[in-house]
C-alpha positions as CSV (number, residue, x, y, z in Angstrom):
1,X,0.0,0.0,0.0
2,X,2.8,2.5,0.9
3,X,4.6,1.6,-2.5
4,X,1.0,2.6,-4.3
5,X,0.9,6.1,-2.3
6,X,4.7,6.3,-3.0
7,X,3.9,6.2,-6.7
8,X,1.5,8.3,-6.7
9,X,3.7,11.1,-5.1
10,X,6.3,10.2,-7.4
11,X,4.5,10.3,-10.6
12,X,2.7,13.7,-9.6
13,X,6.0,15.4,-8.7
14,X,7.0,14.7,-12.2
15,X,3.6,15.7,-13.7
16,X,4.0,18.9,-11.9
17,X,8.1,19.4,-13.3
18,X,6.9,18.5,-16.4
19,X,3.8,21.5,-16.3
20,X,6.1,23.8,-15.0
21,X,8.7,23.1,-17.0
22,X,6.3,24.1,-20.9
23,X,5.1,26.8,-18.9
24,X,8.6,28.2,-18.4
25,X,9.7,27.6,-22.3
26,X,6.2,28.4,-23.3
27,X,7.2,32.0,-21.7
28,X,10.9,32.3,-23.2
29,X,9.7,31.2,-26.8
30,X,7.0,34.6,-26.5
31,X,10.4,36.6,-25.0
32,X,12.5,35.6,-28.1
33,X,9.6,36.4,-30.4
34,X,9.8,39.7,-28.9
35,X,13.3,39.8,-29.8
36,X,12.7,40.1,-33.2
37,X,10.0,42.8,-32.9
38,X,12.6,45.2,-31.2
39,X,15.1,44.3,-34.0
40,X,12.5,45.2,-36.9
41,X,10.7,48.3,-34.3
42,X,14.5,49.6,-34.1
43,X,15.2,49.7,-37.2
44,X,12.2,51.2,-37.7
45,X,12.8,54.4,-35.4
46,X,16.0,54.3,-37.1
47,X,14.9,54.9,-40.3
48,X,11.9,58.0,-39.5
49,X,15.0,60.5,-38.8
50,X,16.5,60.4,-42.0
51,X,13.0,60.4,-43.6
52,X,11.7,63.5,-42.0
53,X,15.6,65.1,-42.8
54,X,14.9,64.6,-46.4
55,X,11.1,65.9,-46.0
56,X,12.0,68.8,-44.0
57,X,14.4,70.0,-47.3
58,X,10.6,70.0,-49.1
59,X,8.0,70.8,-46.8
60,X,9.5,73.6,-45.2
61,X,5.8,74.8,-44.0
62,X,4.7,71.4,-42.8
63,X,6.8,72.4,-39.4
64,X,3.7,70.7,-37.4
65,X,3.4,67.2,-38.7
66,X,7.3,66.6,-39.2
67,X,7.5,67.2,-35.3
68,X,5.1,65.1,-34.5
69,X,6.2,62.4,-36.6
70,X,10.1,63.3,-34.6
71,X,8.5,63.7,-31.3
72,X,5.8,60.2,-31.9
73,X,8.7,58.1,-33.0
74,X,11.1,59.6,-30.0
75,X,8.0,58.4,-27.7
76,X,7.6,54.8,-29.3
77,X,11.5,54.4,-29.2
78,X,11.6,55.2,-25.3
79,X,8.6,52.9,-24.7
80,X,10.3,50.4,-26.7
81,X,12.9,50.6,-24.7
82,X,11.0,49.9,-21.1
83,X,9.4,47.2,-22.6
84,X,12.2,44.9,-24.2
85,X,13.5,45.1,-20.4
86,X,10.4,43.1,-19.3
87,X,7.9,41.9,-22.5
88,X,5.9,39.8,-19.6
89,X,4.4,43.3,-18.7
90,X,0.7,43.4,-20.1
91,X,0.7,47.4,-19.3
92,X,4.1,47.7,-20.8
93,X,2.9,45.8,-24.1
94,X,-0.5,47.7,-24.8
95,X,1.3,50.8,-23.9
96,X,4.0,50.0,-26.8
97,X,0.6,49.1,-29.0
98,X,-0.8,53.0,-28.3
99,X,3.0,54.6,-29.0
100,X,3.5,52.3,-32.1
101,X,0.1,53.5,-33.0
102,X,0.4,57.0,-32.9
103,X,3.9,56.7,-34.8
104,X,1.8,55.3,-37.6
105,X,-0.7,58.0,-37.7
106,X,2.0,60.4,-37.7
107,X,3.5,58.8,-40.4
108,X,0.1,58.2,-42.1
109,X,-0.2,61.8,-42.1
110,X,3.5,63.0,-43.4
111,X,2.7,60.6,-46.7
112,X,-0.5,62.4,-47.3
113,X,1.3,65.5,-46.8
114,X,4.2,64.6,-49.4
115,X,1.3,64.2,-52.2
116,X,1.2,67.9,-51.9
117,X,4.7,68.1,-52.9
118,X,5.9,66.4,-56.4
119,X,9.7,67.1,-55.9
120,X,9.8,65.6,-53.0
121,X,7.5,62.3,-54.3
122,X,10.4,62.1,-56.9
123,X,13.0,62.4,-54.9
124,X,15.0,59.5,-55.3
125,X,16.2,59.2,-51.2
126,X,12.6,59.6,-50.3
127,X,11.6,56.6,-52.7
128,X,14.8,54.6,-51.0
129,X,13.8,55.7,-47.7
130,X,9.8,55.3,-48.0
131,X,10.7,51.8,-49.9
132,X,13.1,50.5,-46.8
133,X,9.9,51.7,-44.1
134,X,7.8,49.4,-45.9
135,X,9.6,46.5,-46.2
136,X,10.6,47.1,-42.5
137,X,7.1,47.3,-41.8
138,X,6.3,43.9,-43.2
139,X,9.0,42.0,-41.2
140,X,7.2,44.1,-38.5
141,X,3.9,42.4,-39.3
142,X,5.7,39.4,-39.8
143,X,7.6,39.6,-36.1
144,X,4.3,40.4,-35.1
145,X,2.3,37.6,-35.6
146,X,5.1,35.5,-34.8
147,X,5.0,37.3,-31.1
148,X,1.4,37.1,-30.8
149,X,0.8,33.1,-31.8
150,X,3.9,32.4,-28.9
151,X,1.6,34.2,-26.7
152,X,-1.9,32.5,-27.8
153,X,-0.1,29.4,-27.0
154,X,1.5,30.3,-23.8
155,X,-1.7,31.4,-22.6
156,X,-3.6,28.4,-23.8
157,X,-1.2,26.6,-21.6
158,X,-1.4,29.1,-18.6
159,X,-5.3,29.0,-18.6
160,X,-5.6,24.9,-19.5
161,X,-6.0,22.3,-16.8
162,X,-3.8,21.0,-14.9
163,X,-1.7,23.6,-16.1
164,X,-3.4,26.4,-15.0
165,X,-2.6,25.3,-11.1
166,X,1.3,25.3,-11.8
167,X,1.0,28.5,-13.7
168,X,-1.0,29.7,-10.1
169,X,1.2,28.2,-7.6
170,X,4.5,30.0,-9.3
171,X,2.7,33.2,-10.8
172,X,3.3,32.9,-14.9
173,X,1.1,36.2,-15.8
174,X,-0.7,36.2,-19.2
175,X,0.8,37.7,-22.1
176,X,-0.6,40.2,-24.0
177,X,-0.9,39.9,-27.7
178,X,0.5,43.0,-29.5
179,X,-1.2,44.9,-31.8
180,X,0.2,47.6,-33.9
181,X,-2.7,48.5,-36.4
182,X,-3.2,52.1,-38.3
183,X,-6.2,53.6,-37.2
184,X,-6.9,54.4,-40.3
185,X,-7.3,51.2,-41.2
186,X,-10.3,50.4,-39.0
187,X,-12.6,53.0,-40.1
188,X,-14.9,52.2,-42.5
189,X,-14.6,52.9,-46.3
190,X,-16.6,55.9,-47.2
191,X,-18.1,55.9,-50.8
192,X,-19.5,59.0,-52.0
193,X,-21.7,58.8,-55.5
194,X,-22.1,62.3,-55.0
């Protein structure tokens, strides 16, 4: 009988190393998808100087919009910055989401702007420069969804039973998903027939 109970012990010690132990590399695979978001969000900010230097030569009276685009992406770098140190933050994630966010509106706004401005739309550094953001944003997206699918299955296995008591006992938080979206992009097409 004590060799039955002694089992039992046994084999849920194990169970519970074995829980713990996805839950842990569950969390690091979600930290290393981060990873590559910072890479692509860095090179990113590093990109926007250069692109509102070569503006600025064109659109001298657009003072406004190539300071917010400056001071947007000088915000989203900083919060960047606080949350690589600690990507299990929730707060610090959508936080990142609302700073990446308003960088793209800024940005949204400095290509509308540039329409106004043919020499600078021909501008062969602004093409290089315009053509490197977009590729960057698409390893962006890419990096993204990466990111958010380690955290859908970390916390699938954070809120799933037995699982979900380990996660408890030692405190694994949930992730947040990030979400870097235009908000332009949400609002509905309008179509006037005028």
């Amino acid at each position: 009988m004590e060799w039955i109970v002694l089992a039992i012990i046994v084999i849920a010690v194990v169970f519970s190393i074995v829980l713990y132990n996805r839950l842990v590399a569950g969390r690091n695979r979600y930290k290393n998808a981060f990873a590559q978001i910072d890479v692509q969000l860095n090179r990113r900010h590093d990109l926007i100087p250069n692109l509102v230097e070569v503006a600025r030569r064109y659109m001298s009276h657009e003072r406004e919009t190539l300071e917010a685009v400056i001071q947007a992406r000088n915000g989203a770098q900083q919060q960047l910055r606080q949350t690589a140190s600690d990507p299990t933050d929730p707060d610090g994630m959508r936080k990142l989401s609302e700073a990446e966010q308003g960088l793209s509106g800024a940005l949204g706004r400095l290509f509308a702007l540039s329409e106004n401005y043919p020499d600078l739309k021909a501008n062969q550094n602004m093409m290089q420069l315009s053509e490197e953001l977009t590729s960057t944003e698409n390893k962006v997206a890419f990096a993204r969804q990466a990111f958010n699918d380690a955290v859908m299955n970390y916390n699938i296995l954070r809120e799933s039973f037995p699982s979900n008591i380990i996660a408890n006992m030692f405190s694994f938080k949930p992730a947040e998903l990030l979400e870097i979206d235009a908000p332009e992009k949400r609002e509905a097409v309008k179509v006037d027939f005028g």
